[in-house]
N, C-alpha and C positions, 0 to 999 in steps of 0.2 A: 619537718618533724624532728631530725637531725638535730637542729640548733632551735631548741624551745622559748632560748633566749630571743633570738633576735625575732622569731617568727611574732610572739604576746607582746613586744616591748616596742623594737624598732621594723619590722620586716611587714608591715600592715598587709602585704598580700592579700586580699579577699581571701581566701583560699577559698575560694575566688568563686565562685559567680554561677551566672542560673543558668544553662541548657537543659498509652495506651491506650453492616455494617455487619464486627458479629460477636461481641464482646456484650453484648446486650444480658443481663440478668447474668454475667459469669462474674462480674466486680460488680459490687452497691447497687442490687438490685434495688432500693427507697428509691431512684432516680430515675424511675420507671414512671413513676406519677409527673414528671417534671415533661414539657412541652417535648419533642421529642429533639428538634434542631438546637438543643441545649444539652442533651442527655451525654450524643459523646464528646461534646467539649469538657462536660465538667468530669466525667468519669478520665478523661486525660488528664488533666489538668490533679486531677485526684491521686492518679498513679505514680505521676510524677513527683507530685510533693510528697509523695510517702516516701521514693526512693532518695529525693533527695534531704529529708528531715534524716533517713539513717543515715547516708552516708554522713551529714553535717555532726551527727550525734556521735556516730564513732569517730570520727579522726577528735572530737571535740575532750573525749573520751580519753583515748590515746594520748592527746597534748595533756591532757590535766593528770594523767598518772604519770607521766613522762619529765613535767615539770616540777611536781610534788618532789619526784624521786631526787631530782638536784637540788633539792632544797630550797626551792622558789614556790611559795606560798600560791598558788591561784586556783581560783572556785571555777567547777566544771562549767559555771554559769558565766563568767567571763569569757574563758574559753572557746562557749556556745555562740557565745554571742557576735567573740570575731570572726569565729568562720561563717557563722551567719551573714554578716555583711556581705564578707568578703564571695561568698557565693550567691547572692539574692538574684543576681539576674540571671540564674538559671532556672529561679521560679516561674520565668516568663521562654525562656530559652529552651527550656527543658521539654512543656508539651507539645511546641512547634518541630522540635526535632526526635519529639519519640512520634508523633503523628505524622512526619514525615517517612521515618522507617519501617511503621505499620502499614502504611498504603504499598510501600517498596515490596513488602514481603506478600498481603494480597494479591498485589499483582502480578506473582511471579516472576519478578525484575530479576533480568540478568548479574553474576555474584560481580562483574567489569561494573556496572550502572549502580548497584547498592552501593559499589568503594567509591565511586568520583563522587556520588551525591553525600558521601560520609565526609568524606574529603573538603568537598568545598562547602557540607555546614560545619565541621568544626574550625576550619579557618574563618567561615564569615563569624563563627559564634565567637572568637578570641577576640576578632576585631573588634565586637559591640562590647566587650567585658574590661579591652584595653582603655574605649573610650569610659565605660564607665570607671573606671579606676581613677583616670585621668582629671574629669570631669566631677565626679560623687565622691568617691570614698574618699580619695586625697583630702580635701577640705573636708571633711568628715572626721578623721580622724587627725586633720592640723598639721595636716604635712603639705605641703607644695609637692607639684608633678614632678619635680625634678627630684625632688628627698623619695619619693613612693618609686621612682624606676630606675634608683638606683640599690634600694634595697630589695629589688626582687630579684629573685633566682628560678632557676630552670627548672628546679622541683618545685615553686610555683604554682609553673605554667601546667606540668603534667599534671598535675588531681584535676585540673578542670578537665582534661583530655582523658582522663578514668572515670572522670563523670559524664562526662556526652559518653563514651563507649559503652558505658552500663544501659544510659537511657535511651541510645539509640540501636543494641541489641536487644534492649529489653522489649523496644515496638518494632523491631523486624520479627521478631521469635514470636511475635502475637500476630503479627502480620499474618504468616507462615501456618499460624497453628488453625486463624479460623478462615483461613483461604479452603474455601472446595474448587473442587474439579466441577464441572457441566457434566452433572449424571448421565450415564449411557442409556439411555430410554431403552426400553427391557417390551414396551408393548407394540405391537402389529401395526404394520402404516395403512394395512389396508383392511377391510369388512366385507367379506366373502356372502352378500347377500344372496339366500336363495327363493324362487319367485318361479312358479308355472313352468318346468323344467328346465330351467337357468339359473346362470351363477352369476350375477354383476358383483365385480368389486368395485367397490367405494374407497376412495383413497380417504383417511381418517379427518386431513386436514381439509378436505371439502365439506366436512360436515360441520355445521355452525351451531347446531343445537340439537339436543335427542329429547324427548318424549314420551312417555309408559304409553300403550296402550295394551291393555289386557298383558295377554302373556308375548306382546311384542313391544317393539321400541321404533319408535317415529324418527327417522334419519331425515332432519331437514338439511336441505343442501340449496346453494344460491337458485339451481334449476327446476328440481324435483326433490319429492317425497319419496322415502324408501321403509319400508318397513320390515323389519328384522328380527327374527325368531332370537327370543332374549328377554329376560327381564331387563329390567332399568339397573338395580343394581350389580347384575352380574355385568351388564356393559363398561358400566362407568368403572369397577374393579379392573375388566381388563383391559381399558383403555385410561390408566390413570393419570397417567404421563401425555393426554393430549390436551391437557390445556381448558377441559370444561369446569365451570362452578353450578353450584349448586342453587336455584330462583326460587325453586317449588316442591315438592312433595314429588311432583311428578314431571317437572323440568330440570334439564342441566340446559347451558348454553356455553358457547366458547368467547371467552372473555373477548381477545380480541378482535371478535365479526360486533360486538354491539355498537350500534349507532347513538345511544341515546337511552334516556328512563325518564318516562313519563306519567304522569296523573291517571288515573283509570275513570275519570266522571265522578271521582267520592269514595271509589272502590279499590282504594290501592293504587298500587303504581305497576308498569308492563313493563319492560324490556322491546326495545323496539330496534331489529336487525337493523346490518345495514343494507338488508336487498327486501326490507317493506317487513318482513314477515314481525309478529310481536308475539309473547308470550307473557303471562300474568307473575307478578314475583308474590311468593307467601309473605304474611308480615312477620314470621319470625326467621327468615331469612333474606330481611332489608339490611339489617345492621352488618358491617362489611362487605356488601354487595359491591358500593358506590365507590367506596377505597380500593378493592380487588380492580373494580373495572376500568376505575383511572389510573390506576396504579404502574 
């Protein structure tokens, strides 16, 4: 940026080259209607070309007020345009290494394991930018490999390394932001039934489905039936956090005890355990039944 001169004339540097589940409806929500195994490629791929169109538009920006000022004539659109080149394969480079520092920050990677893997993508990114220099832009612009890597400089090489730092902060910090923690389960493991002057408790996770009847609740369990002074929804409120869906009006089950959903003879479809037992599903609680239970 220093020498404007040689950067627009002789110093063809790309300047140089191309290096954002739970992000869902937070950016370009339209891409909701899109197949879903496409949604966060292109919403990466989206974030990244936005960050990478400003950065190319300011330094673009910068060079054209910078040139103007020494008295060398050149339109922001020329400008635009070499650094456009000169950075294009971080059009490609860009969402692989923000979508690599977004999983980093999800995952709660150690800050040792975020530097090595920064580390060795922005050296494997310099090597693919070197080759395209080498390769594309040279004869692109009419210079031989030799004329192109003798006019490059060290401030160069850094904006492309300002540019991976931005895009690859940018998908750790998103990483980080929609990373949760495993909620602390807040409800009872176990169901203190009482029954003809006794207490059995039911541990929560042996029950595979509940039941309304009247003003109790039908505790089915791989072994026995248990019946428990409760409405259906005062149960399923205090017990929210174990894992039941909703079949019926007056069934819950636990997702992962179903065995199977099948045909009802014309009449709907049942839910069918995996220890024999079946329950009926309503028909206005089919529709994400099947997705919850493969899920």
């Amino acid at each position: 940026m220093r020498d404007g001169k040689n950067l627009i004339t002789t110093s063809p540097h790309l300047l140089n080259q191309v290096e954002f589940g739970k992000l869902k409806g937070m950016v370009f929500p339209g891409l909701n209607s899109m197949p879903r195994r496409w949604q966060d490629a292109v919403r990466v791929a989206l974030v990244t070309g936005l960050i990478w169109l400003v950065f190319v538009g300011l330094l673009s920006a910068f060079t054209y007020v910078d040139m103007n000022r020494a008295g060398r004539e050149v339109t922001y659109l020329r400008a635009f345009k070499f650094y456009g080149l000169g950075f294009f394969c971080w059009l490609f480079l860009g969402p692989l290494n923000f979508a690599i520092a977004r999983d980093l920050g999800m995952e709660g990677s150690r800050l040792r394991t975020v530097v090595l893997v920064a580390i060795g993508s922005i050296l494997t990114s310099l090597v693919i930018i070197f080759a395209y220099v080498l390769l594309f832009y040279a004869p692109l612009m009419g210079q031989t490999a030799g004329e192109v890597l003798k006019s490059l400089q060290l401030i160069d090489w850094a904006w492309d390394t300002i540019l991976f730092g931005t895009i690859y902060l940018s998908g750790l910090a998103l990483g980080q932001r929609v990373r949760t923690p495993p909620p602390e389960s807040s409800s009872p493991t176990r169901v203190a039934v009482k029954s003809a002057g006794r207490i059995d408790y039911i541990e929560v996770n042996d029950i595979l489905a509940v039941s309304a009847q009247s003003n109790y609740v039908e505790l089915i369990c791989a072994e026995r039936t248990h019946l428990h002074r409760s409405t259906l929804s005062n149960f399923i409120e205090q017990y929210a956090d174990a894992g039941f869906i909703q079949i019926h009006r007056s069934h819950y089950v636990r997702a992962s005890a179903v065995e199977s959903i099948r045909a009802n003879g014309g009449q709907g479809r049942r839910v069918i355990l995996k220890t024999g037992q079946n329950l009926p599903i309503a028909k206005n609680y089919w529709s994400g039944i099947e997705e919850v239970i493969g899920g």
